[in-house]
C-alpha positions in Angstrom: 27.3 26.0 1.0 27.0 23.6 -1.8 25.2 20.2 -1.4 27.8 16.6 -1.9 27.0 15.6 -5.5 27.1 11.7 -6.4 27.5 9.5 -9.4 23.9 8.3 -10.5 25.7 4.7 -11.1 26.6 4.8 -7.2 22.1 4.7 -6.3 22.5 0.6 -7.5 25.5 -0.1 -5.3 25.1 -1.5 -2.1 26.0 0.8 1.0 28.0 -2.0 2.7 30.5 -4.5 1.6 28.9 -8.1 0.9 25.4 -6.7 1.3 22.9 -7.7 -1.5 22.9 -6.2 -4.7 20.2 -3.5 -4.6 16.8 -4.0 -6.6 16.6 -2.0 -10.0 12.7 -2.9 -10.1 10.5 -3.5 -7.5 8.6 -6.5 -8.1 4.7 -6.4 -8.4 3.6 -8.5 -5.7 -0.2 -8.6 -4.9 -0.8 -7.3 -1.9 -4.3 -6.0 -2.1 -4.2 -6.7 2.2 -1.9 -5.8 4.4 -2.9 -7.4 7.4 -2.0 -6.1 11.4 -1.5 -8.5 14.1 0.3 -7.8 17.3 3.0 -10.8 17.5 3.4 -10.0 21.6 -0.8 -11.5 21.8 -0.9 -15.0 22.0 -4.5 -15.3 20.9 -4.2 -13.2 17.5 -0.5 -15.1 16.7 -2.0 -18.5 17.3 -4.3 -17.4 14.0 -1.5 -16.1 12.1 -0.9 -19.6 10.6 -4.1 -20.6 9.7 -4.2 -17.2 7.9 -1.1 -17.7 5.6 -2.3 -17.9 1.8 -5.9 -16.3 2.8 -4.1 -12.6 2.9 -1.4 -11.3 0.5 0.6 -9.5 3.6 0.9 -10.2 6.8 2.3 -7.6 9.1 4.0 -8.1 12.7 3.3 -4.5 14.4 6.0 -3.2 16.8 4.5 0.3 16.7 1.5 2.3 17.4 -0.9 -0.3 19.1 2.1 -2.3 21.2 2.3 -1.0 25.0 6.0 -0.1 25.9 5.7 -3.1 28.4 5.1 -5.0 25.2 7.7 -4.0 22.9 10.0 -6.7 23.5 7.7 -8.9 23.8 5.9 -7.9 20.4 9.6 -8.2 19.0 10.5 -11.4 20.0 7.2 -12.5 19.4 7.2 -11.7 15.2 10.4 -13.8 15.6 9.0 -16.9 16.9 6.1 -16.8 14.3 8.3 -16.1 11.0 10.6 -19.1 12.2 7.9 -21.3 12.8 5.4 -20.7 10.0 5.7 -22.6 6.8 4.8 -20.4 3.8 5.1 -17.2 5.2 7.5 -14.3 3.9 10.1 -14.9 1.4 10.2 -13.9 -2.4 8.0 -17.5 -3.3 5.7 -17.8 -0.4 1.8 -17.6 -0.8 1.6 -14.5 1.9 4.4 -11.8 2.2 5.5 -11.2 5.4 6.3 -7.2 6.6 6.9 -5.4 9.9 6.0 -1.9 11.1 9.2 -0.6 13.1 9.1 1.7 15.9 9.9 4.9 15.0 13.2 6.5 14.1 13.4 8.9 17.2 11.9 5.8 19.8 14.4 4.2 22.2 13.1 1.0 20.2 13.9 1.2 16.6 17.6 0.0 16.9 16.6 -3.1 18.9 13.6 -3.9 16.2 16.3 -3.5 13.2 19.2 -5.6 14.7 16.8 -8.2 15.7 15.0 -8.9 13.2 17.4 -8.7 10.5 19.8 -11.6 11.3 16.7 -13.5 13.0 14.5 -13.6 10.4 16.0 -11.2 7.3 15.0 -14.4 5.1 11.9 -14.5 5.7 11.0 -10.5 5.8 10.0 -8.5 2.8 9.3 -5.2 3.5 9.9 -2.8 6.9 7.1 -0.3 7.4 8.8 3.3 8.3 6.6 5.0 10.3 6.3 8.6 10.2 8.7 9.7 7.5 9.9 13.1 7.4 12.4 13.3 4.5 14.5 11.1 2.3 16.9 11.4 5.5 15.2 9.5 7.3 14.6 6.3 4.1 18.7 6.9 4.0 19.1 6.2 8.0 17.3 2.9 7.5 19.2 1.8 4.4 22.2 1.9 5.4 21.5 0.0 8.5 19.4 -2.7 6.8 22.6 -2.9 4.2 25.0 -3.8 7.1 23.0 -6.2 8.9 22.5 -7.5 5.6 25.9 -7.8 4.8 26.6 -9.5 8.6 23.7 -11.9 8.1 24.9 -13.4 4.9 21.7 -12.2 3.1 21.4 -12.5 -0.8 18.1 -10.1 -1.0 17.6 -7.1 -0.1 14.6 -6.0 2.8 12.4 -3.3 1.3 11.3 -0.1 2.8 7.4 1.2 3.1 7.0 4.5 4.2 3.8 6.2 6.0 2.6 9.8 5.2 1.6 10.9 8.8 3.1 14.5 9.0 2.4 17.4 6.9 6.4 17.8 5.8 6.4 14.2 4.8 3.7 14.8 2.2 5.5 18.0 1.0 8.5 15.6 0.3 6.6 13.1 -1.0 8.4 13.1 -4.3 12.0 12.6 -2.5 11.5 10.4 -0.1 9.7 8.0 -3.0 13.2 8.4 -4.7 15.3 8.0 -1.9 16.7 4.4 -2.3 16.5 1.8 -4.4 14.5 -0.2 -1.3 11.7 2.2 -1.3 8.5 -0.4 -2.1 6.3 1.8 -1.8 3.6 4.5 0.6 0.4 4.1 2.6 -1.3 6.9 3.6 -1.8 7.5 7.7 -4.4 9.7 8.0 -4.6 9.1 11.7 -1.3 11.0 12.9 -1.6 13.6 9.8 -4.5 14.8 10.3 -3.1 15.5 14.3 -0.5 17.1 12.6 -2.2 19.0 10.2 -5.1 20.4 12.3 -7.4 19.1 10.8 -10.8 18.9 12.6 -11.5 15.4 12.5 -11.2 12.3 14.9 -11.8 9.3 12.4 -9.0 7.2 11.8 -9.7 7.8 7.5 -12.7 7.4 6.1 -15.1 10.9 5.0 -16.6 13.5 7.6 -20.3 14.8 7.0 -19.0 18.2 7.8 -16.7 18.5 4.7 -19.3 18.5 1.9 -20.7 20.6 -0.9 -24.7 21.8 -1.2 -26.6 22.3 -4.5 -27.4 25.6 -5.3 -30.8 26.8 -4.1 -33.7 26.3 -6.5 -34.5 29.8 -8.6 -38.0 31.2 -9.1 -38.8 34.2 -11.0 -35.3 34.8 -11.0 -35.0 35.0 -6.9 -33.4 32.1 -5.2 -35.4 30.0 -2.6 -32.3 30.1 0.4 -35.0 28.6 3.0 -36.0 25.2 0.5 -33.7 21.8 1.7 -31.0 21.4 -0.3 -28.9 18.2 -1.2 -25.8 17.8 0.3 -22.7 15.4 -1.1 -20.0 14.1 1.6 -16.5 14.6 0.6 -13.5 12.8 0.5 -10.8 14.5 2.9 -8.2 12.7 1.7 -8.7 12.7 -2.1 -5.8 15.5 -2.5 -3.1 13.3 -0.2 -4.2 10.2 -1.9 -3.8 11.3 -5.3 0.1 13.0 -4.6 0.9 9.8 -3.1 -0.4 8.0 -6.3 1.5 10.3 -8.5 4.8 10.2 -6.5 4.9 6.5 -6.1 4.0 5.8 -10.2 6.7 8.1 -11.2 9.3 6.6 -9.3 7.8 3.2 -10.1 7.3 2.0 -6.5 3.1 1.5 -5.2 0.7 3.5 -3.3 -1.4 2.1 -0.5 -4.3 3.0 1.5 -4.0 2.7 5.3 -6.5 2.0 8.2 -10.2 2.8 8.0 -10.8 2.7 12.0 -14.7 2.3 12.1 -14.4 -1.5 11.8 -18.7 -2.0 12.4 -19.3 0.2 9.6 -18.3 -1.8 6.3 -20.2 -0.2 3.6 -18.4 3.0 4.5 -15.1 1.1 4.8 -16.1 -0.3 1.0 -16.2 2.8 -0.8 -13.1 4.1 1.3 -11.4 1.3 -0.6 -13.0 1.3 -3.7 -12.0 5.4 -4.1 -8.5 4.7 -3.3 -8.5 1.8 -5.6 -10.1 4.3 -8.0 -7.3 6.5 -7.7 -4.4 3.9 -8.1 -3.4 2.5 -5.1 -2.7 -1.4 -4.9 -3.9 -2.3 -1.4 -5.0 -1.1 1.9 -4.7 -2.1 5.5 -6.4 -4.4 7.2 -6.8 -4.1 11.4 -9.5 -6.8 11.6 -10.5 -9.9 9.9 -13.4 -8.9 7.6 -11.6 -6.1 6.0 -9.3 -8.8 4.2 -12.8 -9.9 2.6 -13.5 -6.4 1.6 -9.5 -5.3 0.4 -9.6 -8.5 -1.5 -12.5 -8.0 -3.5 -12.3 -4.5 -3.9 -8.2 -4.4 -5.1 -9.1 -7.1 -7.4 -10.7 -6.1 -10.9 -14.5 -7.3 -11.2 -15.3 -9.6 -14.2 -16.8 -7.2 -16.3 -13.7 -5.1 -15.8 -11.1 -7.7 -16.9 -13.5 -8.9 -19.8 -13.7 -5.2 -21.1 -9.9 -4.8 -21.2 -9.4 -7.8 -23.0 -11.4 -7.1 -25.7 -10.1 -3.7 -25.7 -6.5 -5.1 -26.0 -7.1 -7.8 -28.5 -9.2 -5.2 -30.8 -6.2 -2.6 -30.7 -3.9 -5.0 -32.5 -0.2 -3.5 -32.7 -1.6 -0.5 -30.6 -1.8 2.1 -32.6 -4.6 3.8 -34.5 -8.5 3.8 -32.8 -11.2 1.2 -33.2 -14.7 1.6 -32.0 -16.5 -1.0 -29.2 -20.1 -0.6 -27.4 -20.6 2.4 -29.0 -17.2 3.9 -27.5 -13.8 4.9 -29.0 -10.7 3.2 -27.7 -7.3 4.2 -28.6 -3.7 3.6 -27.8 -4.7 5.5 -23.9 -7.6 3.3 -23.8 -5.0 0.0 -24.5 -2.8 1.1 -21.7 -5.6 2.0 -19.0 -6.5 -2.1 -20.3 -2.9 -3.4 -19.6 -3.0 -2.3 -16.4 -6.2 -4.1 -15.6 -4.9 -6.9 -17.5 -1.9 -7.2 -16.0 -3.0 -6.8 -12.5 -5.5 -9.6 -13.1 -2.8 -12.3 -13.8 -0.9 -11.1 -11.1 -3.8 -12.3 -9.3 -4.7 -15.4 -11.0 -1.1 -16.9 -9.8 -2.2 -16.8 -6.1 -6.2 -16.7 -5.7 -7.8 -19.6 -7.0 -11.0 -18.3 -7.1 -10.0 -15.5 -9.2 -8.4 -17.8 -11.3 -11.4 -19.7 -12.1 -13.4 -16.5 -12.6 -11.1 -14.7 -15.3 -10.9 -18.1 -17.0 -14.5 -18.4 -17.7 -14.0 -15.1 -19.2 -14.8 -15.6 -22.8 -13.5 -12.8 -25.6 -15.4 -11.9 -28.5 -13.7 -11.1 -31.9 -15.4 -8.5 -32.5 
């Protein structure tokens, strides 16, 4: 049996009459934080507007977290705050506003969809899919977002986030990145797949000191010492996921995220979580508490030094081609476009953090 074949001009048509033209690039919005709140608890949602243009995302949770008591609750909650915060959500506003849906096989999803859509479709950016298997399930979700769309009047299209959490949603990484022209982008969830692969951890992300390599014993006279201490190096257990995701997401032109680092006390370990998926390419992270904003928001955002390098990089290179040296270092036309990217994410930046702004003014170029 042979599998339906489709035009590739039909991917950019909408999958309802009157529903919003569908994106043919996904616009590079900083969102270095991606900020949790539960929108059925009073105390956090009193916060939420006091929070607007500290944090690039701010995410109404109806998922893992919310009590089934609390789903409707949490629903008609994330409601009441979009429609009553100025500045929140919306293609010009300081902080983007996203949800996390229940998932696709809850009793819930439906309800959170046909909700939220003609309640507050103007106002919401992104829906987070959680546990994606397949590009089945990103098509499911399209086509429903398209006709509520379509029924709300809409003239944007929501986008669609989907979380790694199962070991057959990372082998289809690559199609469910290119399952619709919604798809924004992925964060990682090592929580659920690490359940789901076995693996022999408890964290919520972050490194284990089981999973680590040991120098080799020191040699003498040609006979190895196997009783003398021996430095050990902690791993990264989800180097390998985080690096697919990267590579899935830049070839489909969508963006990679980090999710939740669950040892909230332990910063410096939450840092360099951030800093290596950073490292690696992703835009952002998630943030379940307060102080991680600080840490996502300095860490997503190139240093200085970074941004000062890169420009002198890119204003030595000229028309791009050909190799000049700098410090001692040769750059060429890979070294420009490593800078561009550094360059490019730091005026992104410089539009919505003043401080930032002020910083990679000062920045002074020499003409070396």
């Amino acid at each position: 049996m042979t599998g339906s074949s489709q035009s590739a001009k039909d991917f950019f048509r909408p999958l309802a009459v009157g529903a919003p033209e569908p994106l043919r690039e996904i616009p590079a919005r900083p969102s270095r934080a991606i900020h949790f709140f539960d929108p059925s608890n009073e105390k956090m949602a009193a916060k939420v507007p006091d929070m607007v243009g500290t944090v690039d995302v701010l995410l109404g949770n109806l998922e893992d977290a919310i009590k089934a008591d609390n789903k409707v609750a949490a629903r008609e909650g994330l409601v009441e705050i979009a429609q009553g915060t100025s500045d929140l959500g919306g293609p010009d506003a300081p902080t983007q506003l996203w949800t996390r849906i229940n998932a696709l096989d809850s009793p819930w999803v439906l309800d959170d969809l046909t909700t939220l859509v003609p309640a507050i479709g103007d106002r919401l950016d992104v829906v987070m899919v959680p546990k994606v298997q397949g590009a089945e399930d990103i098509h499911y979700v399209d086509r429903i977002l398209a006709q509520l769309e379509a029924k709300a009047g809409l003239d944007r299209p929501i986008l669609v986030h989907a979380i790694l959490e199962t070991a057959r949603g990372v082998a289809n990484v690559e199609e469910i990145c290119g399952a619709s022209p919604r798809m924004q982008g992925l964060s990682l969830g090592p929580a659920d797949l690490a359940a789901d692969r076995r693996m022999k951890t408890t964290r919520v992300g972050g490194g284990h000191p089981g999973y680590l390599v040991r120098e080799d014993p020191p040699r003498t006279g040609g006979t190895a010492n196997l009783e003398a201490t021996r430095a050990t190096y902690q791993q990264d257990l989800w180097h390998y996921t985080i690096a697919r995701m990267v590579d899935a997401c830049a070839m489909h032109g969508i963006y990679p995220y980090y999710g939740p680092f669950g040892d909230i006390a332990d910063v410096v370990a939450c840092e360099d979580q951030f800093r290596n998926a950073f490292l690696l390419g992703c835009v952002g992270t998630w943030s379940l508490h307060p102080k991680q904003i600080a840490i996502a928001n300095r860490v997503f955002s190139p240093s200085v030094e970074d941004v000062r390098h890169a420009r002198r990089v890119v204003a030595a290179m000229g028309d791009g081609t050909g190799a000049v040296m700098l410090d001692g270092k040769m750059e060429d036309d890979a070294s420009l476009k490593q800078c561009l990217v550094m360059v490019e994410l730091a005026e992104q930046l410089a539009k919505i953090d003043p401080e930032l702004e002020k910083q990679y003014a000062a920045i002074e170029v020499d003409d070396e």
